[in-house]
N, C-alpha and C positions, 0 to 999 in steps of 0.2 A: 568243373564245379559240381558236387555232388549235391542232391536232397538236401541231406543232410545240414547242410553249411548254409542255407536259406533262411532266413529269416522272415518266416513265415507270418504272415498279417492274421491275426485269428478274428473270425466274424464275431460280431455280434448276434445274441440269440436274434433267429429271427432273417437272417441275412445270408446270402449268397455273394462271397468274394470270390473276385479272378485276379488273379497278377501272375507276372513272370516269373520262370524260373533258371530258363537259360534263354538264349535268342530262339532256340526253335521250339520250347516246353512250355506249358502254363499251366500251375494251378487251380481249381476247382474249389474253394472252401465255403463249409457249410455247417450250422447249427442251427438243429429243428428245436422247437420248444415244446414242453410235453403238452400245454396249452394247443398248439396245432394239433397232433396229433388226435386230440382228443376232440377236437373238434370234426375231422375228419371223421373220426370212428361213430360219433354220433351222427351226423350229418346224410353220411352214406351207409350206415349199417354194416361197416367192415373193420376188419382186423387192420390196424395204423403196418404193423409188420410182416402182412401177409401182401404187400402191395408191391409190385414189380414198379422200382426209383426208375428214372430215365434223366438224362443231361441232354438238353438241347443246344445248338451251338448255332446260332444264328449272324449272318453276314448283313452288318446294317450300314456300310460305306455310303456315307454321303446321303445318308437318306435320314428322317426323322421317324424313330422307328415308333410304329403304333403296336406292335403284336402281332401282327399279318401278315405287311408289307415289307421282310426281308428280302433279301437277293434271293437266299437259298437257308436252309439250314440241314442241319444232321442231327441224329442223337443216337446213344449208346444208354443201352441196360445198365445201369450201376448196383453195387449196394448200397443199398442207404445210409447206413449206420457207420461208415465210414468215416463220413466228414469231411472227407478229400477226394477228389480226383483228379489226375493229370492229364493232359490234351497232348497231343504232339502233331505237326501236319498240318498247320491250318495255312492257306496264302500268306503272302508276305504282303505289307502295306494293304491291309484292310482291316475292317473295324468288327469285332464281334462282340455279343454280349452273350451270355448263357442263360439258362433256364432251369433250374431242378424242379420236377414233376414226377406225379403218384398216374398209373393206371389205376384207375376207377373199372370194376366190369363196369358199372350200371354207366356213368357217364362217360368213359375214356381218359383222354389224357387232360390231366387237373395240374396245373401248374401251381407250384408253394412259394417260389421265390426266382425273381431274376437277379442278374449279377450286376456288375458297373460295369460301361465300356472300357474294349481294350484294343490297341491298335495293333497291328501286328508289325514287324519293324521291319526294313528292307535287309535284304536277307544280304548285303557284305556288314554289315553291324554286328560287332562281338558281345557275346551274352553280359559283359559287365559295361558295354555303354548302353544296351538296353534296359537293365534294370536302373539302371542312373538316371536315364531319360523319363523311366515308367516313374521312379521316386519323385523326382524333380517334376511331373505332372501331376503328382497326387497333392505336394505341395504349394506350388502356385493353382490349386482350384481356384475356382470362384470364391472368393472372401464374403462373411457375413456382412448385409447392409450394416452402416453406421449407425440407425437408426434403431436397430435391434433392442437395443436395453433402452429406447425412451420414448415408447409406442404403445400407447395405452389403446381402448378398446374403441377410441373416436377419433383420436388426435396423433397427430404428426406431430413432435416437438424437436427441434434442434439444438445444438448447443450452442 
């Protein structure tokens, strides 16, 4: 199964996606908004594209992840302007979530956006029952409460 033939889930500004792209590949996707940017540049007094990007790849199995408390994590140099990056190598049946972040000199590493969890699948699963598994778990998410459209600023109302 090539790149190419993936049907790739495009972020929304503002957002950091991971999904599959074979049983042992995963995509990285990302759009900055020129609003960030510009926040940054004003903020810290730097050039938004003079900033060395970084992808952190954090192992958060079984744990509730606060920011800290990973198993372990790694990161890689990226470009930024990209919008993509792909992963390969990570354990099998464990849970990772990723990070895109700016080095700062003056503060360091300034994280912009995290990803959504992703499990990693037991490695005898072929790359088209894992992406049918990852589908089929983006779909049965958590459903909006019922209550959503009849919830005013004091009151609970049912139907």
């Amino acid at each position: 199964m090539s790149e190419q033939n993936i049907n790739l889930k495009q972020p929304l500004q503002g957002e950091l996606h991971i999904q599959w792209v074979t049983a042992d590949k995963l995509v990285l996707l990302w759009d900055i908004t020129l609003i960030t940017k510009k926040v940054i540049e004003s903020y810290f007094s730097v050039c938004f594209r003079d900033l060395v990007a970084l992808i952190r790849i954090y192992d958060v199995t079984d744990i509730i992840f606060d920011g800290k408390n990973a198993h372990h994590f790694y990161e890689v140099s990226i470009p930024l302007n990209n919008g993509q990056w792909f992963i390969k190598g990570l354990a099998a049946n464990r849970s990772y979530i990723a990070e895109l972040a700016v080095l700062i000199p003056t503060a360091g590493y300034f994280p912009l956006f995290r990803s959504n969890c992703l499990q990693t699948p037991n490695l005898n699963m072929k790359s088209s029952q894992v992406i049918k598994q990852q589908s089929e778990m983006n779909v049965n998410q958590v459903p909006s409460p019922k209550w959503r459209k009849l919830v005013s600023t004091y009151s609970y109302y049912e139907d």
